[in-house]
N, C-alpha and C positions, 0 to 999 in steps of 0.2 A: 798529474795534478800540479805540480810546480813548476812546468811550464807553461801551463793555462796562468797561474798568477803570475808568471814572470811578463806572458804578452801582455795581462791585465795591465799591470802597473807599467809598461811601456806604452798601451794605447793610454793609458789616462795620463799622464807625462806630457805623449805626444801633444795629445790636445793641449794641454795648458798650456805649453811652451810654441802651440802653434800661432800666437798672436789672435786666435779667437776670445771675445771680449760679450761676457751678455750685452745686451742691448742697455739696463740702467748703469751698467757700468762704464757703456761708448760713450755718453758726455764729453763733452769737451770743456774746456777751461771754464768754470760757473761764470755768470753773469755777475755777481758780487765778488770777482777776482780783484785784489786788491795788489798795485804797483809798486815796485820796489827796484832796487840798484838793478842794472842788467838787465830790463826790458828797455826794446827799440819801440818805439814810438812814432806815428805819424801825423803829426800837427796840420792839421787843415784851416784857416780863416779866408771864408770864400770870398774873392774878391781881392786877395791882394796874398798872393803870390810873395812876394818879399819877406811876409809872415810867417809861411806858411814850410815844413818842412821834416825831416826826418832827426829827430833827440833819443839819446839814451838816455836813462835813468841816472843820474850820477849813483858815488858811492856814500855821498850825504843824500840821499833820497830826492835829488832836485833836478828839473830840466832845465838847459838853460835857454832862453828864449827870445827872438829882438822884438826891442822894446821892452819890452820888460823884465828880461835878465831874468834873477833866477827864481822859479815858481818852486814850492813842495809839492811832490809828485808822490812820495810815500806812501804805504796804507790808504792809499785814496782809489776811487771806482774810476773805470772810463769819464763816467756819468760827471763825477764830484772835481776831475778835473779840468772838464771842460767848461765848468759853469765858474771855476775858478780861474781860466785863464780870461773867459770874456766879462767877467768882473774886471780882471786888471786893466783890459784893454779899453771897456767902456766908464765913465765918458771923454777921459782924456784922450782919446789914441782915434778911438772909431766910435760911430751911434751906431746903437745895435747890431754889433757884429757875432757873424755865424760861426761860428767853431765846432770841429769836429776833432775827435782824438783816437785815431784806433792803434791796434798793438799789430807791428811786424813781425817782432820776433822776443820771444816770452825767454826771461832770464833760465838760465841751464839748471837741471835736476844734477844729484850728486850720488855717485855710491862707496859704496865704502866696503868693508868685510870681507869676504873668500871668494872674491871675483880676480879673474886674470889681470882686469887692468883698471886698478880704484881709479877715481877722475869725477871731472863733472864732464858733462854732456849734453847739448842743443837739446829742448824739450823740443817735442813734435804733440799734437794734441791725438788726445788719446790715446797717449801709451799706458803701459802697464808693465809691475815690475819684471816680466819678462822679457819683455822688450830691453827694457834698462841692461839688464843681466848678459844679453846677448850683444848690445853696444859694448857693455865692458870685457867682452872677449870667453864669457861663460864661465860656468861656477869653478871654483878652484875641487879639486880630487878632498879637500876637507872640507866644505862646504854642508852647512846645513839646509838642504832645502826648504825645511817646514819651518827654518826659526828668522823668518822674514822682519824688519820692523822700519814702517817709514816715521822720519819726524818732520813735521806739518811746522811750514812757522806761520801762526796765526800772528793779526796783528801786536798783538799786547802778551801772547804766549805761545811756547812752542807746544805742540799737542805728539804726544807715542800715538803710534796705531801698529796694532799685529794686523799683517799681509800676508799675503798670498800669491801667487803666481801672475793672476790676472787682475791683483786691484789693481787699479790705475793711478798714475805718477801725476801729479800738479808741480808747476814752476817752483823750482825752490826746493824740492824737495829734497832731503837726503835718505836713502835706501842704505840699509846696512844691513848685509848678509851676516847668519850667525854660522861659529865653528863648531863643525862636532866633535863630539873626542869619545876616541874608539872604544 
């Protein structure tokens, strides 16, 4: 009987830790993703190339951009910043110019707790704290597995959530593994 449970909780282990992901929780980065320090950025204004280019996020929340130097990138949508850049540019600069803005590469998640190697870490879309766990080198011998907690920075607040194996990590995030004590 106590090796029937011992395989038990190593096939259910296995799975979770096998990067298997339900399907509502495969998402990728919401569509209401909101910009901040440390996303890479691709500026498109079709038509003129000169404009046009790869910006990080500063660490005052701003791109900086020619002709118009520095825009606030912050707390803002794909959406909210592209209608923002081609306000600046029109009507002094261009009539009706087309701008596109997408993300190369989304600012690092963080962990923290009874992992081998705390750090932050390249997000990849659709991870999950798994994933994370296994970038930083695997739980430490004190590690609490079940006492998972990610903090969310919303814009105007940071939000707790209790996790689990397989929620999934968004840009920004920090992950802090809890200790147990024997």
């Amino acid at each position: 009987m106590k090796q029937l449970v011992c395989i038990a909780y190593l096939l259910v282990w296995g799975f979770m830790g096998s990067g298997v992901v339900l399907a509502e929780e495969a998402a990728a980065v919401p569509d209401d993703y909101r910009l901040a320090a440390g996303d890479q950025l691709r500026v498109s204004v079709y038509g003129h190339d000169d404009l046009s280019g790869e910006f990080v996020v500063d660490g005052k929340g701003q791109l900086s951009l020619p002709l118009i130097q520095d825009i606030d990138a912050a707390n803002k949508t794909l959406n909210e910043l592209e209608a923002d850049i081609t306000d600046k540019l029109q009507p002094d600069y261009l009539k009706n110019p087309r701008v596109s803005v997408e993300v190369l590469s989304y600012r690092p998640f963080y962990i923290v707790g009874e992992v081998n190697d705390p750090g932050s870490y390249p997000y990849v879309s659709g991870m999950t704290v798994i994933n994370g766990v296994a970038l930083a080198g695997g739980f430490t011998y004190r590690a609490q597995k079940t006492r998972i907690k990610i903090i969310r920075d919303r814009s105007v607040s940071k939000e707790e959530i209790e996790a689990s194996a397989n929620t999934v990590v968004l840009p920004g995030d920090v992950i802090e593994i809890g200790e147990r004590f024997f």
